[in-house]
C-alpha positions in Angstrom: -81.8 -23.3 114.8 -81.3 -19.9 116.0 -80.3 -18.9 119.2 -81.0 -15.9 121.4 -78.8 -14.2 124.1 -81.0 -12.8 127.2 -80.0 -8.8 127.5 -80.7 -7.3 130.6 -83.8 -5.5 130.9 -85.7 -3.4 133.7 -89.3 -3.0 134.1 -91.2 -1.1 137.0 -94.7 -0.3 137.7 -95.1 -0.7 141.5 -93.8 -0.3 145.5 -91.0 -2.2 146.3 -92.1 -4.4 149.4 -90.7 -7.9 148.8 -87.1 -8.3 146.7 -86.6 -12.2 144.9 -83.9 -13.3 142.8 -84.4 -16.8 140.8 -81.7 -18.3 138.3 -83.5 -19.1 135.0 -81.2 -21.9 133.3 -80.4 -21.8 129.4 -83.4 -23.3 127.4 -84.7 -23.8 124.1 -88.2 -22.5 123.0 -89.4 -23.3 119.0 -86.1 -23.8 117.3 -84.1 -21.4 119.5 -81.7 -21.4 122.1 -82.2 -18.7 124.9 -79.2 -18.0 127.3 -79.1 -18.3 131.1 -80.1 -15.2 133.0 -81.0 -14.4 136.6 -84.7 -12.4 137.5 -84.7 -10.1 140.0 -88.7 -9.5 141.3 -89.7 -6.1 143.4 -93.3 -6.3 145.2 -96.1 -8.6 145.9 -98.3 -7.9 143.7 -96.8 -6.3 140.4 -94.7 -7.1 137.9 -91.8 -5.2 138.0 -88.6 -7.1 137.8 -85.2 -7.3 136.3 -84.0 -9.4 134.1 -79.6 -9.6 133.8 -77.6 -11.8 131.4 -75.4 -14.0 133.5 -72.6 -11.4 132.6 -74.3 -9.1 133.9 -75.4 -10.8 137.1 -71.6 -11.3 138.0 -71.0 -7.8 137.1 -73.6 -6.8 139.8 -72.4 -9.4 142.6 -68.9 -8.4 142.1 -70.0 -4.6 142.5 -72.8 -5.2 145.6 -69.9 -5.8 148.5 -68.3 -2.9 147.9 -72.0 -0.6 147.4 -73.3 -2.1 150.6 -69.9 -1.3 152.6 -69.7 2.3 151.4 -73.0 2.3 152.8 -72.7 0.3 156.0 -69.9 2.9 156.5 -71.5 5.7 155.6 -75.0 4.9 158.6 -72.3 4.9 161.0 -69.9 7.7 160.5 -72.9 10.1 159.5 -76.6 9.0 160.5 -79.0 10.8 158.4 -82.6 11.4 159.6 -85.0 11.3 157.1 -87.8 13.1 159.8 -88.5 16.7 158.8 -87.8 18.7 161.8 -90.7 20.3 163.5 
């Protein structure tokens, strides 16, 4: 039996308007094993998504607090417009 680790993998081919995550558990598929991974979906009606290994995944989670507060702190301290001046 062989057996098959999920490597994360990006592909993109539309507008971002809707984000989804789902948790894909560890399967088997004609004689091969095929390790968790989590999918990450962008839009409503394309295909772009995200696919991370579980390692990966945790890797990301562990790094998003920290992104989001540089961020959060960042929209207070300096606002940015993104409206061209007249």
């Amino acid at each position: 039996m062989s057996q098959y680790q999920i490597r994360s993998s990006v592909t993109t081919d539309v507008t971002v308007d809707e984000v989804e995550a789902k948790y894909h558990p560890a399967y088997e598929f004609r004689g091969g094993d095929f390790s968790a991974s989590v999918r990450i979906r962008f839009g409503i009606l394309g295909s772009s998504s995200v696919t991370l290994s579980i390692a990966d995944a945790r890797t990301l989670a562990e790094q998003l607090p920290a992104i989001l507060a540089e961020h959060d702190t960042l929209t207070v301290s300096v606002p940015v417009s993104l409206v061209k001046a007249a």
